[in-house]
C-alpha positions, 0 to 999 in steps of 0.5 A: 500500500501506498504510504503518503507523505506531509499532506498528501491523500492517496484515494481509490478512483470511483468509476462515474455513475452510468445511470442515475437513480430514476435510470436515466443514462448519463453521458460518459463525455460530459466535462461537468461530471465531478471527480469522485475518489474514496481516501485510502490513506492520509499524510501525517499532516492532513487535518481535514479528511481520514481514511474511508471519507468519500472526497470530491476533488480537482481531477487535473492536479492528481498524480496517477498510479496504478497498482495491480488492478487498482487505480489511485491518486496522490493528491495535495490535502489542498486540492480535495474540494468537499467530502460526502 
């Protein structure tokens, strides 16, 4: 597993919903679909979020890394924009 430093998160990419709840689809290449992720690990200075919490975030400032079978991101406590 993936250990981040200082105020780094390492998340789990969530695929994008495909239909909504009602069952309508919903377009794969819309550039307002939000970026989902669940927090996997957290830095020792990260106050905001822990491990389990279900972040949305800025898809452009991530580092990729893909282990196994697994995609994840490291991103900057910062660059997280909301929890669910």
């Amino acid at each position: 597993m993936l250990k981040p430093l200082k105020d780094r998160v390492v998340a789990k990419v969530e695929k994008p919903a495909e239909k909504t709840a009602s069952g309508l689809l919903l377009p794969s290449d819309s550039k307002e679909k939000p970026s989902f992720a669940v927090v996997e690990a957290v830095g020792p200075e990260v106050k905001s979020v822990k491990k389990g919490d279900k972040i949305i975030y800025k898809e452009y400032s991530t580092t990729n890394v893909k282990l196994g079978d697994e995609d994840y991101l490291i991103l900057d406590e910062k660059d997280i924009l909301a929890t669910l």
